[in-house]
C-alpha positions in Angstrom: 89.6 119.6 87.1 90.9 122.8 86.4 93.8 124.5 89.4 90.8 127.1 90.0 88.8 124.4 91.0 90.4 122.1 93.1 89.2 122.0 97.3 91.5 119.1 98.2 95.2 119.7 96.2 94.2 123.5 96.1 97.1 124.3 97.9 99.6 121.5 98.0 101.9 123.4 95.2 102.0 126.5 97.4 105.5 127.6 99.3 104.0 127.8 102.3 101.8 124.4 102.2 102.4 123.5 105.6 102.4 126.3 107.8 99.5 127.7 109.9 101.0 131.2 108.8 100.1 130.2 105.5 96.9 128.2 106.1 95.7 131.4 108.1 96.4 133.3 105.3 94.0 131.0 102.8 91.1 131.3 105.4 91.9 128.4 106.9 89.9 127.4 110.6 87.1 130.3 110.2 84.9 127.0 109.6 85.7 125.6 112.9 85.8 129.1 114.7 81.9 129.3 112.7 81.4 125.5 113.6 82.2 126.7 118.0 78.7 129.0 117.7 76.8 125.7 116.4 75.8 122.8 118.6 77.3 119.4 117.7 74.0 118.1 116.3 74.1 121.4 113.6 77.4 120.4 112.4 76.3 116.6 112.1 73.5 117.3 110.0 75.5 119.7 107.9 77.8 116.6 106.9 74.9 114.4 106.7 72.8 116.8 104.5 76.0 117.0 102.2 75.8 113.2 101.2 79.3 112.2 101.6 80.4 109.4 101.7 84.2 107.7 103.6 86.9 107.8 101.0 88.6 105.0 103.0 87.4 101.8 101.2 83.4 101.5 102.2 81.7 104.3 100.8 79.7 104.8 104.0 77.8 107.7 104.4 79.6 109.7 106.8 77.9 111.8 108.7 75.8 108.9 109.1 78.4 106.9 111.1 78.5 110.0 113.5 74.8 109.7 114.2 75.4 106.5 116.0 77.0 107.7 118.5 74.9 107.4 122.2 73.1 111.2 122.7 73.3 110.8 126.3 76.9 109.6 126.9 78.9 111.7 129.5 82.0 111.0 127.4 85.0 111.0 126.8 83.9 110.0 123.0 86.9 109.3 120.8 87.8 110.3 117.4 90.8 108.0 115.4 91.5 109.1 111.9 92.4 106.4 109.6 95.6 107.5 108.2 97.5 103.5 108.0 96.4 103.8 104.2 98.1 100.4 103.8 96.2 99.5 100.6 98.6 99.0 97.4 99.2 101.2 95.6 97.8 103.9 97.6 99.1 107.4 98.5 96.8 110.2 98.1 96.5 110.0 102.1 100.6 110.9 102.8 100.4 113.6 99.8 97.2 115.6 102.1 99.3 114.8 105.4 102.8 115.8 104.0 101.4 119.0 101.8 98.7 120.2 103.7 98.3 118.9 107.0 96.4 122.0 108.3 92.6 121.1 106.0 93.4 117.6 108.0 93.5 119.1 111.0 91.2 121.3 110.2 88.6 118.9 109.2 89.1 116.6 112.1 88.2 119.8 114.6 85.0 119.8 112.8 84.2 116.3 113.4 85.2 116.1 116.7 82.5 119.7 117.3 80.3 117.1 115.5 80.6 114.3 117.3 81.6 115.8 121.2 84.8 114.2 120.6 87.7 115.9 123.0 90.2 113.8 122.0 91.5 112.4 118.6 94.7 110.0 117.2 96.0 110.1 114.1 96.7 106.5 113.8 99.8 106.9 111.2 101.3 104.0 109.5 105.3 104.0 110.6 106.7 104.2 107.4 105.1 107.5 106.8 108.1 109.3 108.6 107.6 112.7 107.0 104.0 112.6 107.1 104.7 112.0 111.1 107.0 115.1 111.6 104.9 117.4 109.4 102.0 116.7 111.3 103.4 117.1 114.9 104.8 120.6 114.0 101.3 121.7 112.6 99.7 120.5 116.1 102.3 122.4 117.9 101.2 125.4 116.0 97.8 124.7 116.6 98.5 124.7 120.4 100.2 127.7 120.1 97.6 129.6 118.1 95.0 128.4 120.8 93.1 126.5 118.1 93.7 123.4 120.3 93.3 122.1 123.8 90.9 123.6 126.8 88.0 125.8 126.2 89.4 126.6 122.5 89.0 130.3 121.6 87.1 130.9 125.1 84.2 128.5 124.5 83.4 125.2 126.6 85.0 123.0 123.7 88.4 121.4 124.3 90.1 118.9 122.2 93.5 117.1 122.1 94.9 115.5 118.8 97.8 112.9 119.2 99.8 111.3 116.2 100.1 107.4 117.5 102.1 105.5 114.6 101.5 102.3 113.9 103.6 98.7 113.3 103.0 98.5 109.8 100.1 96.0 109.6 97.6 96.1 106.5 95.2 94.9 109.2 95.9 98.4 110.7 93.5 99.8 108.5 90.4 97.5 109.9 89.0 99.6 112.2 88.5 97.5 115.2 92.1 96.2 114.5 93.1 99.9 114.5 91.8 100.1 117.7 93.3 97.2 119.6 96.4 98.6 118.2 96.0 102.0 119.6 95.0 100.4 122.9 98.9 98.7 122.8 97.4 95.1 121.8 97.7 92.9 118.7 95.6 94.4 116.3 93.2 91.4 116.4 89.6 92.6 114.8 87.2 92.5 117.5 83.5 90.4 117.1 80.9 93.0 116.3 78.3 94.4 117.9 79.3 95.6 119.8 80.1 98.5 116.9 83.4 101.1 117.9 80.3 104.0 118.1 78.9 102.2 121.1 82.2 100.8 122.4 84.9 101.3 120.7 88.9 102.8 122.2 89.5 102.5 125.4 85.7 101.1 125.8 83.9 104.4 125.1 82.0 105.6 122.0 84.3 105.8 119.3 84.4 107.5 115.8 86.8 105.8 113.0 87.1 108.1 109.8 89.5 108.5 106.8 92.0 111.3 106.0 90.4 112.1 102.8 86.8 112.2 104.4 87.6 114.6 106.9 89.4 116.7 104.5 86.2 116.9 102.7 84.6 117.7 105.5 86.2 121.0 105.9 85.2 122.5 102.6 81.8 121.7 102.9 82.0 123.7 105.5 83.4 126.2 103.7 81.8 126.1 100.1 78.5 124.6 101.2 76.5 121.4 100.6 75.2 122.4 96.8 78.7 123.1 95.8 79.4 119.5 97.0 76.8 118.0 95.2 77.2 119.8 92.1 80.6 117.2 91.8 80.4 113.9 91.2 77.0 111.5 90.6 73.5 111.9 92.0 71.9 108.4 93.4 70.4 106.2 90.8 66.5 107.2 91.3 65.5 103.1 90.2 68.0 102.0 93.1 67.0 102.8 96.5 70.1 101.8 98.2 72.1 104.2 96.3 73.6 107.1 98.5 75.4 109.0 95.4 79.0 109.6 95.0 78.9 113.6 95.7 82.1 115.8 95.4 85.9 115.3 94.7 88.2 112.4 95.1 91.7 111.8 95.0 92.3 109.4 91.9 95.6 107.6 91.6 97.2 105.2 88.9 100.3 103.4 89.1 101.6 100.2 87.2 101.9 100.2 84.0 101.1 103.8 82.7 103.7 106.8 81.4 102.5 109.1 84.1 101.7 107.8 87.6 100.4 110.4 90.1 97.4 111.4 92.0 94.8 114.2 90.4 91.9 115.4 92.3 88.8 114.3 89.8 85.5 114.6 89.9 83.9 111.2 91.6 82.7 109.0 88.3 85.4 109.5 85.8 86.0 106.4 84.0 88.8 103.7 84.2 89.8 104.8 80.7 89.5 108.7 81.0 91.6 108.5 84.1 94.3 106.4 82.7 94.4 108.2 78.9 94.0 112.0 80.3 95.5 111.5 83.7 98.1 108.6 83.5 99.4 109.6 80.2 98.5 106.1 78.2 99.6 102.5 79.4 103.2 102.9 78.9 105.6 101.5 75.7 102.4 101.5 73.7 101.0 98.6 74.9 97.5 97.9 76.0 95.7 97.5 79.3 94.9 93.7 80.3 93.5 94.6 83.4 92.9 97.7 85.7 93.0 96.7 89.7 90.4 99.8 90.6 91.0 101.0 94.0 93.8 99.0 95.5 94.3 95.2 95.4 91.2 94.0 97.2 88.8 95.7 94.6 89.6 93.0 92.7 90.1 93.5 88.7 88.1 95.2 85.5 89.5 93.8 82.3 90.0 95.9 79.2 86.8 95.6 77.8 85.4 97.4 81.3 87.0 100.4 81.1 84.5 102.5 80.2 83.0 101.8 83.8 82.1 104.8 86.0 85.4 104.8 88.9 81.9 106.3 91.6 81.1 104.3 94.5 78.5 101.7 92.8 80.3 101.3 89.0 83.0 98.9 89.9 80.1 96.5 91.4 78.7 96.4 88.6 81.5 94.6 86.8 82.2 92.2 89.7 84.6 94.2 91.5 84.8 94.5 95.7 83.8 98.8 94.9 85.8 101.5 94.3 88.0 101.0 97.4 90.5 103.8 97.8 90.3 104.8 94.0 94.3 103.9 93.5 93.7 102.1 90.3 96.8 99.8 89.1 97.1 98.9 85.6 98.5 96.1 84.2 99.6 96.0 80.4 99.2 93.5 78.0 102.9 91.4 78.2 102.2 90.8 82.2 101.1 87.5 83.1 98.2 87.3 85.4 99.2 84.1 87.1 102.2 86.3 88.6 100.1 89.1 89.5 97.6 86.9 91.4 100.6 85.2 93.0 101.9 88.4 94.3 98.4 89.5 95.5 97.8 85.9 97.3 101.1 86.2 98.9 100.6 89.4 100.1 97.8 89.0 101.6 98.9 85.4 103.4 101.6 87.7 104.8 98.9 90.3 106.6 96.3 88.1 107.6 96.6 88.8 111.3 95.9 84.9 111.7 92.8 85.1 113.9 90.1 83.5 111.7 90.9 80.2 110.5 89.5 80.5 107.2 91.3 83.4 106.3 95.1 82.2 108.0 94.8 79.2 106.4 92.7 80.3 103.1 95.2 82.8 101.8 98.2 80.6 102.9 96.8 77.8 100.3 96.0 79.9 97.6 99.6 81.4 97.7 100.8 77.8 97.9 98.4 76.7 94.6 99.7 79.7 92.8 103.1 79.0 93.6 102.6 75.4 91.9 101.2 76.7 89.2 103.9 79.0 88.7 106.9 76.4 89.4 105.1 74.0 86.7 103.4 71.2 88.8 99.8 72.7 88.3 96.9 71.6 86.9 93.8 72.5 85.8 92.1 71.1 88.9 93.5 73.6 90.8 91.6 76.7 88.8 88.6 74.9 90.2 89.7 74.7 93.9 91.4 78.1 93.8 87.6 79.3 93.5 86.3 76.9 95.8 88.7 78.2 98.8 88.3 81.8 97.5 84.4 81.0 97.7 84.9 79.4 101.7 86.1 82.8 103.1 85.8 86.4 103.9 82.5 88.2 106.0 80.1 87.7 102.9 80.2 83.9 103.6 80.2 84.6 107.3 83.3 83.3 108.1 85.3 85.9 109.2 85.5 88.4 112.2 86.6 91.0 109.5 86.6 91.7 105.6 90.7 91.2 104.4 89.7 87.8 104.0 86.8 89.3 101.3 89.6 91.0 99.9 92.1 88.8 99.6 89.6 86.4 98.0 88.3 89.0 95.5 90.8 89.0 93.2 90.8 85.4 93.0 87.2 85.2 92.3 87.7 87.9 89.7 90.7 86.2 87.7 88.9 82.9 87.6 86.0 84.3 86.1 87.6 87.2 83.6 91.2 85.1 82.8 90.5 81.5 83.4 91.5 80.7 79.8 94.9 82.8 80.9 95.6 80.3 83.5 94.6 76.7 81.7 96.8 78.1 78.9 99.8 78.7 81.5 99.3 75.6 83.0 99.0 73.3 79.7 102.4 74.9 78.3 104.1 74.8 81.7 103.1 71.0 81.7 103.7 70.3 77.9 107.2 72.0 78.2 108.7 69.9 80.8 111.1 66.6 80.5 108.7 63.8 80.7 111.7 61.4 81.8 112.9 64.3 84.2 109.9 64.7 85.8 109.5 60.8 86.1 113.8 60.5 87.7 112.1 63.7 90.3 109.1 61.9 91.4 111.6 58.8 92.7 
């Protein structure tokens, strides 16, 4: 997208990026000091109307989510933003916090007007240290404009926003686990229903939304809900479960390519446009073997699917999770996929919070497989009960409380079905290269 037309990075590159002085300057609140005159049922439907959808991971449609909430509860009703963005190789969250945190704040007093919420936490993931003090100064000056706490700018709204930072979980990023965190507990996912709208923090109704989505929010307040859906991909008319994928996202590529960044993109570019045009090419002239679409539980496209749409139903369509966070990670063609599955497998047996015993155990014996593989005692019987554990956990199979087991599972399930030959290759020259008379004197 051209600079002139950029909502979410518009003003990142500015001097003055992170100062109410200069966010005033830009425009910045007349949406939420327009939003005080409407009733929280007007601003809902606004968001609704729009079609967006969560940028966290899901894809649901968000102002949706709000309209769960109980009509008739006296309150308080809760509002925790999802900034733990624990997903690898993701970062588009910190570079919105760190650069701009006024449209975040800006877009969360819009959803809380939305949703009646008079109180909100920034649930921050700890190492986000800048992020952290950026954010508290902007509240201060919100505070100190009047913009926040009692009857804001004279009307009968009030609203508190807290930064609570987080232990560095992945789990974090569930949103019931999110909650038990907030609440001071292990962040154990909780059984559901009941769902966080009906009981969620502190036991009351409770919103759970992403950065990114609520800094959407605030420009379709500002530019309207045709400019929002004159970006992206309409819904498939032949598929009524499709919402769309309407308005801008925050693309990022990492790995293997000459330019990693973020770019704010139209939602639908492909795998291919975002890693030639954005990413600058897969680096030292190799090629892509596979592209991880939006952070490691997406799972993986190979190179013959990069032509696929990077909206909020193409990655399904090649047997990918979805489009997840859109932090795509590309792997070239000299990288072996048995150690990139390894370190997926591990890292995922290191952040399953341990509750479920399918996914403790699951993710703990695939990293242990792997790890034979790798050391040369595998066999090919082990591609076969790789799948068949992969295929025994996660929400889909209804053995989980929450989805990291689906995600730590999906990239197994992927490389066994795109890269199996990969693997039996590995293991046959692994086995064929050893010391027959070695391996005999190390079995003794």
């Amino acid at each position: 997208m051209a600079d002139s037309d950029l909502a979410l990075l518009a003003r990142i590159n500015k001097p003055d990026s992170q100062s109410l002085v200069g966010y005033l300057a830009d425009g910045g609140y007349e949406s939420f000091k327009k939003a005080l005159s409407m009733s929280p049922n007007e601003v809902t439907d606004l968001v609704k109307n729009s079609g967006l959808r969560g940028r966290g991971g899901a894809g649901f449609p968000c102002g949706l989510k709000w309209t769960f909430l109980p009509k008739d509860h006296p309150g308080p009703i809760y509002m925790c933003v999802n900034a733990d963005e624990s997903e690898p190789g993701t970062f588009n969250n910190r570079i919105l916090m760190e650069m701009d945190p006024h449209q975040l704040l800006g877009g969360i007093m819009l959803a809380c007007r939305g949703t009646r919420a008079t109180t909100a936490y920034i649930y921050l993931r700890y190492e986000y240290g800048r992020s952290f003090r950026t954010l508290e100064k902007a509240i201060a000056e919100c505070y100190a404009q009047g913009l926040l706490g009692k009857n804001i700018q004279g009307t009968d709204f009030s609203l508190d926003i807290y930064v609570h930072r987080g232990a560095a979980a992945y789990i974090c990023g569930e949103e019931t686990g999110l909650i038990e965190s907030l609440e001071g507990k292990r962040a154990w996912p909780r059984v559901k229903p009941p769902f966080p709208a009906i009981e969620g923090a502190f036991r009351k109704p409770t919103v759970v939304n992403n950065v990114e989505t609520l800094c959407c929010v605030k420009h379709i307040f500002d530019r309207g809900i045709s400019w929002f859906q004159s970006i992206g991909v309409p819904p498939d008319p032949n598929n009524p479960r499709d919402a769309g994928s309407y308005g801008p996202k925050l693309y990022q590529a990492s790995g293997h390519v000459n330019r990693p960044g973020c770019w704010e993109l139209p939602l639908g570019v492909t795998a291919r446009e975002l890693i030639e045009e954005q990413a600058g090419g897969v680096w030292k002239g190799r090629q892509a073997k596979a592209v991880i679409p939006g952070g490691l539980s997406t799972g993986f496209m190979t190179h013959a699917e990069l032509d696929t749409p990077l909206d909020f139903n193409g990655p399904g369509k090649v047997g990918c999770l979805g489009l997840g966070t859109a932090a795509a990670v590309i792997i070239d063609d000299q990288t072996s996929m048995v150690d990139v599955l390894y370190n997926s497998c591990r890292f995922f047996a290191h952040e399953s919070c341990g509750q479920c015993t399918p996914c403790r155990e699951g993710t703990t014996w695939m990293t242990k497989i792997l790890h034979r593989i790798r050391t040369g005692h595998g066999a090919l019987r082990d591609l076969d009960l790789l799948k068949e554990v992969a295929d025994s956990m996660g929400i889909m199979p209804g053995t989980t409380i929450c989805g990291l087991a689906d995600g730590a599972a999906w990239p197994v399930k992927n490389a066994m079905q795109k890269f199996r030959p990969e693997f039996e290759d590995y293991i046959q020259k692994k086995l064929t290269s050893q010391d027959p008379i070695r391996e005999l004197v190390g079995t003794h």
